[in-house]
BAFI-3210 file (N, C-alpha, C; in Angstrom, 3 decimals, decimal comma, padded with zeros to 6 digits):
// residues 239
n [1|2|3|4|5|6|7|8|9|10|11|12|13|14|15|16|17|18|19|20|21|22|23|24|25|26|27|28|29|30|31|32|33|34|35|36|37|38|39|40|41|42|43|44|45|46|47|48|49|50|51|52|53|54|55|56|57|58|59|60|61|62|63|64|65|66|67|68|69|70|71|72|73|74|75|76|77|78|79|80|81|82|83|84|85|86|87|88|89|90|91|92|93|94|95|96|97|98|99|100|101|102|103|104|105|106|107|108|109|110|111|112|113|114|115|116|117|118|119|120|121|122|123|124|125|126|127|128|129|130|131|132|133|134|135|136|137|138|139|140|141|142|143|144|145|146|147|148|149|150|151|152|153|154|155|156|157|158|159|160|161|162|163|164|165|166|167|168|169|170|171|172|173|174|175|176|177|178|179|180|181|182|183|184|185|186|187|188|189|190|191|192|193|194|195|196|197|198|199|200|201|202|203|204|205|206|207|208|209|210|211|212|213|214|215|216|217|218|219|220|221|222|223|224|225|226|227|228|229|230|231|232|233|234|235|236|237|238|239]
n.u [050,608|053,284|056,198|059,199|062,309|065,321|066,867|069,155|071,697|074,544|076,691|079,131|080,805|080,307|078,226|074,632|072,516|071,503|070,756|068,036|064,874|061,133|057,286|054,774|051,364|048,040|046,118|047,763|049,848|053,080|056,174|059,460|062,373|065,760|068,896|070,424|071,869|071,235|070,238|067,679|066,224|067,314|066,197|063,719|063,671|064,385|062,165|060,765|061,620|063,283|066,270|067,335|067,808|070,557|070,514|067,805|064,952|061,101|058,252|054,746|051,663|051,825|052,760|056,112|057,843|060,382|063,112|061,681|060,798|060,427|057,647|056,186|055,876|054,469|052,180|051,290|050,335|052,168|052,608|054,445|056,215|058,514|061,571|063,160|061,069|059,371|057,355|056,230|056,648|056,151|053,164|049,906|048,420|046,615|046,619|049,099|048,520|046,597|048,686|049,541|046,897|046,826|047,822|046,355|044,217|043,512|041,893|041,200|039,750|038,340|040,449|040,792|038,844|038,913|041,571|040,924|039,038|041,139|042,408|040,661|040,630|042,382|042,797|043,382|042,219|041,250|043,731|043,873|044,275|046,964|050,071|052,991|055,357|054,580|054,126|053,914|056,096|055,035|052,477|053,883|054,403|051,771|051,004|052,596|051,783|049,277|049,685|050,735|048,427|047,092|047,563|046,728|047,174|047,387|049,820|051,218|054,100|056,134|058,280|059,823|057,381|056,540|058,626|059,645|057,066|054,902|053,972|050,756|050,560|051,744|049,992|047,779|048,104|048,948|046,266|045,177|047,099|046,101|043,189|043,832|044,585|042,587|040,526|041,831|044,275|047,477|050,129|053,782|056,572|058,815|060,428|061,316|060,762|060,118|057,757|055,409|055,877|055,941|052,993|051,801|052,515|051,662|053,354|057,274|059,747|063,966|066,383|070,015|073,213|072,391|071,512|068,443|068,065|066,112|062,334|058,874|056,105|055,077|055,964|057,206|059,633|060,292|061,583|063,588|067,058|069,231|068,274|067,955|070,127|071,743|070,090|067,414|068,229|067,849|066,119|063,921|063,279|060,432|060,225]
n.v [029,215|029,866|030,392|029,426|030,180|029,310|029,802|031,278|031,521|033,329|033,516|034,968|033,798|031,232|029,124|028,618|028,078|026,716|027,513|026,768|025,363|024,909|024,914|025,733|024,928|025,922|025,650|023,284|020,989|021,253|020,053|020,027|018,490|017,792|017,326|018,513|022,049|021,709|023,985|024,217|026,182|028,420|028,666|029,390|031,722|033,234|033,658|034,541|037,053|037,639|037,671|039,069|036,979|036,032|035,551|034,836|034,724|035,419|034,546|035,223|034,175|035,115|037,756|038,822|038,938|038,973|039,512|041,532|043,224|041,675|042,237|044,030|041,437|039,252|041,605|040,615|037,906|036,020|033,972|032,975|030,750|030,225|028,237|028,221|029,230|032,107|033,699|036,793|036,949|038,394|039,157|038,568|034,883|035,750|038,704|038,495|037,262|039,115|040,678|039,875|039,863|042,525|042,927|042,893|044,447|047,618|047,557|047,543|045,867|044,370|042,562|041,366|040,271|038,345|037,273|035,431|033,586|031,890|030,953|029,347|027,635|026,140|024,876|026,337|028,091|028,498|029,264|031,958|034,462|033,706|034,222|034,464|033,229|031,223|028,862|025,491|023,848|022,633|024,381|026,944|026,056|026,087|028,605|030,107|029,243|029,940|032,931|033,122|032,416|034,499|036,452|036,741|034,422|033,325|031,686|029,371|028,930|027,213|026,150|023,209|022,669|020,842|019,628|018,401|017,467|015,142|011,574|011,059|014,405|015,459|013,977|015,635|017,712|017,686|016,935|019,631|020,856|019,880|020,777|023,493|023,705|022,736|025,391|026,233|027,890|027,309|025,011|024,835|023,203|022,760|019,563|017,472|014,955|012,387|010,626|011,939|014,102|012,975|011,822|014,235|015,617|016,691|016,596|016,880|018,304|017,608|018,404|018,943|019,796|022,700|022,245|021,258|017,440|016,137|015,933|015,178|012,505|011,621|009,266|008,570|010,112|008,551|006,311|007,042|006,675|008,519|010,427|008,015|007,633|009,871|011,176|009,802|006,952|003,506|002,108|003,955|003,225|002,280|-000,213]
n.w [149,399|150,830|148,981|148,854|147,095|145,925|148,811|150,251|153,117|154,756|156,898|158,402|156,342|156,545|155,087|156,166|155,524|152,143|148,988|148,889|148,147|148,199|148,656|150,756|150,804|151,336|154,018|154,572|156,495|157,348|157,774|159,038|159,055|160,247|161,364|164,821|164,241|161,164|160,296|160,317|161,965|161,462|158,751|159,206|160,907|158,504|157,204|159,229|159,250|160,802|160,428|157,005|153,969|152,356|149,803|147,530|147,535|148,929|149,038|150,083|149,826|147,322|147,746|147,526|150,541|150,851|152,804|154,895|157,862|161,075|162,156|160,122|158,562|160,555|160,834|157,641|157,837|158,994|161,584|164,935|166,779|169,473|169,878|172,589|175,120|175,640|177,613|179,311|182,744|184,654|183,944|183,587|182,318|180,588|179,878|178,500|176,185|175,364|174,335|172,029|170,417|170,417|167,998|165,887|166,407|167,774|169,467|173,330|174,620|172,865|172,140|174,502|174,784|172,340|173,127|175,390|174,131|172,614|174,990|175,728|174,030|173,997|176,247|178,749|179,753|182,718|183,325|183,430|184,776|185,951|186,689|184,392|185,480|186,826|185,416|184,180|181,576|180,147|179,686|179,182|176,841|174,996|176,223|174,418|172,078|171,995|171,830|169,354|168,303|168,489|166,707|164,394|162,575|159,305|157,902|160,250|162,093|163,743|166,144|167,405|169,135|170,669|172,524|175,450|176,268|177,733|176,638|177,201|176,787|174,620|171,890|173,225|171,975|169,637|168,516|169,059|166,992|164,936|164,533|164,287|161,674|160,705|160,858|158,576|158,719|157,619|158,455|159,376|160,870|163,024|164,292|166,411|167,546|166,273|165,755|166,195|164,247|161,859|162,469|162,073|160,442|156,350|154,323|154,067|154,911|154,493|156,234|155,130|156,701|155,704|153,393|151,302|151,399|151,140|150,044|150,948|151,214|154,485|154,629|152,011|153,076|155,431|153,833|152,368|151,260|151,619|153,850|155,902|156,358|157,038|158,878|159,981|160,709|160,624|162,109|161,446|159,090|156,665|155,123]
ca.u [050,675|054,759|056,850|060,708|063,130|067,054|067,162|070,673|071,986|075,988|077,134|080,890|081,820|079,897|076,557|073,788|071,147|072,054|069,737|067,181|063,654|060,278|056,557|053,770|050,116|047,469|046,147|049,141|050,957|054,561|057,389|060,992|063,492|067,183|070,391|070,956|072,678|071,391|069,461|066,512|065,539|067,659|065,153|062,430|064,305|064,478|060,737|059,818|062,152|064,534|067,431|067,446|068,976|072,026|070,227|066,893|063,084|060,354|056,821|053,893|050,548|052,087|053,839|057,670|058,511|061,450|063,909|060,903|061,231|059,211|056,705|055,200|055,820|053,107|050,959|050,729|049,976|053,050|053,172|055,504|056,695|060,029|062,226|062,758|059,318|059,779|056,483|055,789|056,990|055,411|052,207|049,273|048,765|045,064|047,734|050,436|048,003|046,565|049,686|049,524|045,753|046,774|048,850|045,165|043,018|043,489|040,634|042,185|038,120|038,470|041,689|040,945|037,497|039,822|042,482|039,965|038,686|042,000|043,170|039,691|040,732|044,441|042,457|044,733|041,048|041,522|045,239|044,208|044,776|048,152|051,307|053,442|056,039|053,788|053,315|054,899|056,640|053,923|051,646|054,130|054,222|050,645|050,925|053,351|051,250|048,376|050,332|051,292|047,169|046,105|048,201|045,408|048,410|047,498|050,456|051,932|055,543|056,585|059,901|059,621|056,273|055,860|059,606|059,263|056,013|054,860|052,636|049,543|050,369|052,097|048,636|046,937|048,733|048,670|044,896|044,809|047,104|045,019|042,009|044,077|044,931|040,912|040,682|042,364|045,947|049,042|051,393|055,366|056,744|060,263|060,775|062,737|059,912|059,810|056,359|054,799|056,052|055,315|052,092|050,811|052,755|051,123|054,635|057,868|061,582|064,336|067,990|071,594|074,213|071,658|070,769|067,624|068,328|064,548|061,008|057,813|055,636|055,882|056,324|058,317|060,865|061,230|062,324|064,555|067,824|069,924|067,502|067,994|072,212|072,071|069,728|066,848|068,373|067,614|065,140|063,143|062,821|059,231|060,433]
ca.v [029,984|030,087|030,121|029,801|030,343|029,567|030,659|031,096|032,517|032,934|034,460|035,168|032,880|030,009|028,891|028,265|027,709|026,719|027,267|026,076|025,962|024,778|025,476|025,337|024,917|026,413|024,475|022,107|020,843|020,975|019,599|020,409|017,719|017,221|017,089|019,879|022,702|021,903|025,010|024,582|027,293|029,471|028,860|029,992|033,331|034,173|033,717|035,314|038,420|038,153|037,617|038,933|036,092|036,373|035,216|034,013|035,075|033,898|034,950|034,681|034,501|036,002|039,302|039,679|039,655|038,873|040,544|042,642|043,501|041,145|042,981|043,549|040,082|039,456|042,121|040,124|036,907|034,823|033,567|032,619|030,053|029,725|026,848|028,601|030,045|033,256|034,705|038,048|036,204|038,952|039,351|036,844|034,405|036,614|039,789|037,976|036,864|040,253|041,646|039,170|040,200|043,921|043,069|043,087|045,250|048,984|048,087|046,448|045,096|042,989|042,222|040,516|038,981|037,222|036,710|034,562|032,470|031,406|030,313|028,448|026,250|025,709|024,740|026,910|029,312|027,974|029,853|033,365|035,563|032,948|035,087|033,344|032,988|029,887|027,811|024,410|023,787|022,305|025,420|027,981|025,675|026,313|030,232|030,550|028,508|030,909|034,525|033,739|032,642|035,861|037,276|035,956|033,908|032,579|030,702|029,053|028,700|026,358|025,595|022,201|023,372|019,484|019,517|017,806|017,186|013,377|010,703|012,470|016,076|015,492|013,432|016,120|019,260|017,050|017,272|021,177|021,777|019,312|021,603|024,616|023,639|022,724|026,337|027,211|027,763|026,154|025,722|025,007|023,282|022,070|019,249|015,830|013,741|011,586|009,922|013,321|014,936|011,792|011,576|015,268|016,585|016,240|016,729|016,548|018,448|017,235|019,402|018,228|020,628|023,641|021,973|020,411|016,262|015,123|016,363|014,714|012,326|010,849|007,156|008,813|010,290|007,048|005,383|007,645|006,436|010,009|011,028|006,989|007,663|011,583|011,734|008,775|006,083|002,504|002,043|004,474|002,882|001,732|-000,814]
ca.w [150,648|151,058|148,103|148,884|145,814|146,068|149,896|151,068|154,295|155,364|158,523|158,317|155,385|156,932|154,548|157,247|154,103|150,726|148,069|149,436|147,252|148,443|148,834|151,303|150,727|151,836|154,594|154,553|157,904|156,373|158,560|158,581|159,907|159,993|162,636|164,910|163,210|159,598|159,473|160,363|162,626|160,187|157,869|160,189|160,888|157,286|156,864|159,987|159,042|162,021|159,086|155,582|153,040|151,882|148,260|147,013|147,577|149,803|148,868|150,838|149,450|146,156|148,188|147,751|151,754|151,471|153,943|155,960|159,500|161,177|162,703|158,672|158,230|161,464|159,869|156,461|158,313|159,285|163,466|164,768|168,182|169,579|170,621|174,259|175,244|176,960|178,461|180,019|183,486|185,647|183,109|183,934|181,514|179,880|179,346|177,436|174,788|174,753|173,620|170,621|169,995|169,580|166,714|164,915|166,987|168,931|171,652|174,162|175,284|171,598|172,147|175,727|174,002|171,302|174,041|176,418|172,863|172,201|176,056|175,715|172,781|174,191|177,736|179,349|180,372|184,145|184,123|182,470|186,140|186,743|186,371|183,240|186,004|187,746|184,576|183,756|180,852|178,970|179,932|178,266|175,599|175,115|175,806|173,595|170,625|172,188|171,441|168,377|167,400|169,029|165,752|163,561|160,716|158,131|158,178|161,832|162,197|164,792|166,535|168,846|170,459|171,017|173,213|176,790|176,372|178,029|175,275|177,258|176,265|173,039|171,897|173,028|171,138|167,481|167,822|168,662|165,904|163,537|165,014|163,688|160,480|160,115|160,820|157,481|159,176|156,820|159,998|158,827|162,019|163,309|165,795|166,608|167,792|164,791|165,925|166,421|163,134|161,060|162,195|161,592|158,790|155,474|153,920|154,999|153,994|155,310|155,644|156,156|156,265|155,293|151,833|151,220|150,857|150,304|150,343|150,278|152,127|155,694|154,124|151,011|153,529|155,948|152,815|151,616|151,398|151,681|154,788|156,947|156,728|157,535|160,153|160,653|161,170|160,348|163,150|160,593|157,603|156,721|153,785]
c.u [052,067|055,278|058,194|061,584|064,348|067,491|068,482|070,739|073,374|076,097|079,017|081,261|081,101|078,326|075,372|072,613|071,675|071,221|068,768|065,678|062,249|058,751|055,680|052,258|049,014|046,314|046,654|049,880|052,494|055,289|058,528|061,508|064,767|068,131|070,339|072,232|072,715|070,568|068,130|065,330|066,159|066,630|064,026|063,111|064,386|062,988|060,385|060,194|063,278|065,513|066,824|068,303|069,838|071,771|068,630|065,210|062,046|059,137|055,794|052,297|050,754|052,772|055,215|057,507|059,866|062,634|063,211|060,802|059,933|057,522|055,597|054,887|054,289|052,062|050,423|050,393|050,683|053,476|053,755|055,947|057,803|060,076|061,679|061,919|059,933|058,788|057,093|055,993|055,918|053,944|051,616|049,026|047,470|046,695|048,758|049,509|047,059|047,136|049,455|048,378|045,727|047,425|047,378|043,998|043,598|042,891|041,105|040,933|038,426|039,436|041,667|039,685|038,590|041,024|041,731|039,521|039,902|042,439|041,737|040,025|042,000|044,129|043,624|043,259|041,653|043,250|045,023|044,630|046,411|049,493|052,056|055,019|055,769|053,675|054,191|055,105|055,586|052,892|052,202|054,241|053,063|050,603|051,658|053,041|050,027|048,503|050,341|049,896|046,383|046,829|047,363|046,147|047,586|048,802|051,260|053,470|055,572|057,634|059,486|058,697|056,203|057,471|059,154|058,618|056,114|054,019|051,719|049,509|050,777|050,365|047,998|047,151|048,812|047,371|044,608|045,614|046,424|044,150|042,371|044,082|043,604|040,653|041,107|043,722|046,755|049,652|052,619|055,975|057,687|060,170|061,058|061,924|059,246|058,556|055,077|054,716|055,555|053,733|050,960|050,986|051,883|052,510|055,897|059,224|062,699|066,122|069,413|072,240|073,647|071,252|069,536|067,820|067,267|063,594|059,919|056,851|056,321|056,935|057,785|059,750|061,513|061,941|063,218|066,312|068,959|069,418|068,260|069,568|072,459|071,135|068,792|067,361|068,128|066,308|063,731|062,386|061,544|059,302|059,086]
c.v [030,591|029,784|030,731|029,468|030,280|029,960|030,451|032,174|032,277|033,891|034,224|034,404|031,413|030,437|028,563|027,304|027,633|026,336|026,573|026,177|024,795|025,696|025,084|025,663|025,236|025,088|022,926|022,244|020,423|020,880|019,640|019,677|017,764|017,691|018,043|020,399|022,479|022,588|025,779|025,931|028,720|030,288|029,158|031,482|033,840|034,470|034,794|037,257|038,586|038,074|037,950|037,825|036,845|036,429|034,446|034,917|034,401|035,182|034,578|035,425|035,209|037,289|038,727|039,626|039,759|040,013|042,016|042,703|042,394|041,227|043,489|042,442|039,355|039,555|041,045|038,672|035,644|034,525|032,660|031,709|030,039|028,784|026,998|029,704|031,284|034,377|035,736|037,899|037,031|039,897|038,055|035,980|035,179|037,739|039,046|037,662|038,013|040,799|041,086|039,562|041,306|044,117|043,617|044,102|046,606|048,733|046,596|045,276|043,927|042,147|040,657|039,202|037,879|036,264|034,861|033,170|031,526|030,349|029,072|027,272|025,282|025,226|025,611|028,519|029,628|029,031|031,803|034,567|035,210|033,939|034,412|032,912|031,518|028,801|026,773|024,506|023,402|023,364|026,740|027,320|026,170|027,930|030,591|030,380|029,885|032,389|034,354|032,936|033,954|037,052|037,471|035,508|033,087|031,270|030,294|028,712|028,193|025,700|024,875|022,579|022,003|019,216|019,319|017,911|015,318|012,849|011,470|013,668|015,962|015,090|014,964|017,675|018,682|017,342|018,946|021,566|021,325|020,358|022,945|024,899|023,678|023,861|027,364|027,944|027,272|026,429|024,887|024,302|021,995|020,860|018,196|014,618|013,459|011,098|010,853|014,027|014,070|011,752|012,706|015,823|015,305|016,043|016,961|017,375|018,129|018,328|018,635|019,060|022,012|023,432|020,940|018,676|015,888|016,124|015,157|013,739|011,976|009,549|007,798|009,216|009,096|006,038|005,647|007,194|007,845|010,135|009,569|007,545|009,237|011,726|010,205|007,621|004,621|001,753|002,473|004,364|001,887|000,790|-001,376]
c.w [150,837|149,715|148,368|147,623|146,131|147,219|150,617|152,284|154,637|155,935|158,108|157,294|155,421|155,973|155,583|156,114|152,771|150,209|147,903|148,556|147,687|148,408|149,682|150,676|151,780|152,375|155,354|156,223|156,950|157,618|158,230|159,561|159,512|161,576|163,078|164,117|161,449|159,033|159,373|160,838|161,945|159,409|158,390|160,745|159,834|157,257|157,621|159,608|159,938|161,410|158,023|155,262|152,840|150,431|148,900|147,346|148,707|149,832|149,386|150,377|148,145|146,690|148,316|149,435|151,949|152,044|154,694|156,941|160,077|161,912|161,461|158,598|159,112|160,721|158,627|157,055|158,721|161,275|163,428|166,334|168,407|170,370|172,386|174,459|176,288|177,158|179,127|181,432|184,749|185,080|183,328|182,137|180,105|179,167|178,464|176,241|174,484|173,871|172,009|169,854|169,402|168,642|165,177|165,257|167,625|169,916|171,800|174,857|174,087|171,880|173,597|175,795|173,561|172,223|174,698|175,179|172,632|173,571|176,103|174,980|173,136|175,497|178,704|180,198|182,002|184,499|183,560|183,544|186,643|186,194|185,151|184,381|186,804|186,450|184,317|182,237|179,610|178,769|179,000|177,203|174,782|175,294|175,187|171,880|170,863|171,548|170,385|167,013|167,584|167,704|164,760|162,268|160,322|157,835|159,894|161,955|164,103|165,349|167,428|169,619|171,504|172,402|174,705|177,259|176,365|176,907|176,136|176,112|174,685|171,653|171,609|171,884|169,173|167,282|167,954|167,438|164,909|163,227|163,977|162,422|159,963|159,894|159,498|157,678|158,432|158,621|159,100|160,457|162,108|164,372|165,170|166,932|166,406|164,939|165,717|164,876|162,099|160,866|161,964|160,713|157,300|154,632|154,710|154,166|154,801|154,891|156,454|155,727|155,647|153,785|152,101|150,414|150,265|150,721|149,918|151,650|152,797|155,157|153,008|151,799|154,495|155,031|152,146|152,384|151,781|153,501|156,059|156,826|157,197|158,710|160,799|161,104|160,661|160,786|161,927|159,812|157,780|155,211|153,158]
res [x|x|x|x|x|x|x|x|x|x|x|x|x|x|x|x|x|x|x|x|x|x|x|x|x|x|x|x|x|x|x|x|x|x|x|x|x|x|x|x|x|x|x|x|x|x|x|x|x|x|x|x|x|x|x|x|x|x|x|x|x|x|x|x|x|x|x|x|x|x|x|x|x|x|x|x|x|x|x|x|x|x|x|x|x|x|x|x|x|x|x|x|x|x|x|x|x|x|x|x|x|x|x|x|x|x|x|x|x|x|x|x|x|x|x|x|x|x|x|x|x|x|x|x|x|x|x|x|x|x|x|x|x|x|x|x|x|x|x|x|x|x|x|x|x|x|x|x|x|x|x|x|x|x|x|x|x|x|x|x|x|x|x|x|x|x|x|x|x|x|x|x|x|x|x|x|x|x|x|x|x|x|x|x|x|x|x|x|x|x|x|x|x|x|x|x|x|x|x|x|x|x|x|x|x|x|x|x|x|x|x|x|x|x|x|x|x|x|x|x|x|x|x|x|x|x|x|x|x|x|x|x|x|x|x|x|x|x|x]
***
């Protein structure tokens, strides 16, 4: 599905990404952990297109994208979430996932069909007239996972969707993205709740300092010695 090659990125002199090389699978929940500032969301800006590398490749589905505006990137099938969610504030919550719909459609009637399917699956139906200015935190979480299925990706890119979400909501957002992935979705997806990421990624990479220390499973990375002294902890380890 994703094939990254050597991916570097430096801003003024500073490395952000160093040669970084992985792949996702089609279908695959892949997880990206490590310390703030080692890169991670870097590496989710090269993919999406919002940065060209500095060096390396990153192929999707077999196409060359690398360094395409990301608005192609979209087109060929890569969505995308951010950290801080930032709805349409004075757009109800139906219209904001329009906009995402017409990335695939011209008629705005399809567009508000597909819209309505999606706020259905994300339970979020009940808010589709609500302004995105009224919604709690867990709600734009949720229209913000919404917009960027109304894209129709193939692969999901995910920055902390799961972020100050309670055990309830968190719970409930592992089984919609399970749901998604059933779907035929790969999703790619960042966050800090070790319980959360553990228990939905199928794989796992982990970054310190913008280099990749480990990859592999959940269990293979709690045991990794490199990974418990750079970021997990001790607490972590599943001996």
């Amino acid at each position: 599905m994703l094939e990254i090659q050597h991916l570097s990125k430096n801003f003024k002199g500073l490395r952000a990404v160093n040669e970084v090389s992985f792949s996702i699978h089609d279908r695959e929940i892949f997880g990206l952990i490590g310390p703030n500032g080692s890169g991670k969301t870097t590496i989710f800006n090269l993919v999406s297109g919002i940065y060209a590398p500095t060096k390396g490749s990153i192929r999707f589905q077999g196409r060359d994208i690398t360094g395409l505006q990301p608005n192609f990137i979209c087109r060929e099938g890569v969505g995308r979430t951010f950290q801080i969610t930032k709805p349409f504030l004075k757009l109800t919550v139906l219209e904001n996932v329009v906009i995402g719909a017409l990335n695939r459609t011209p008629s705005v009637r399809r567009a508000e069909e597909k819209a309505r399917e999606i706020l259905a699956e994300l339970d979020l139906a009940e808010k589709a007239s609500v302004q995105g200015k009224f919604l709690s935190v867990p709600e734009r979480k949720r229209l913000e996972l919404a917009r960027a299925l109304a894209t129709e990706p193939k692969l999901l890119l995910l920055d902390e969707v799961m972020a100050g979400l309670n055990p309830v909501e968190l719970n409930e957002i592992i089984e919609i993205l399970r749901r998604i992935a059933g779907k035929g979705i790969s999703i790619f997806i960042v966050e800090h709740i070790m319980h959360a990421i553990m228990t939905i990624s199928h794989r796992l990479m982990v970054l310190h300092h913008g280099e990749m220390i480990a990859i592999g499973t959940p269990k293979e990375i709690t045991n990794n010695e490199k990974v418990i002294e750079a970021y997990l902890g001790e607490e972590y380890s599943l001996a």
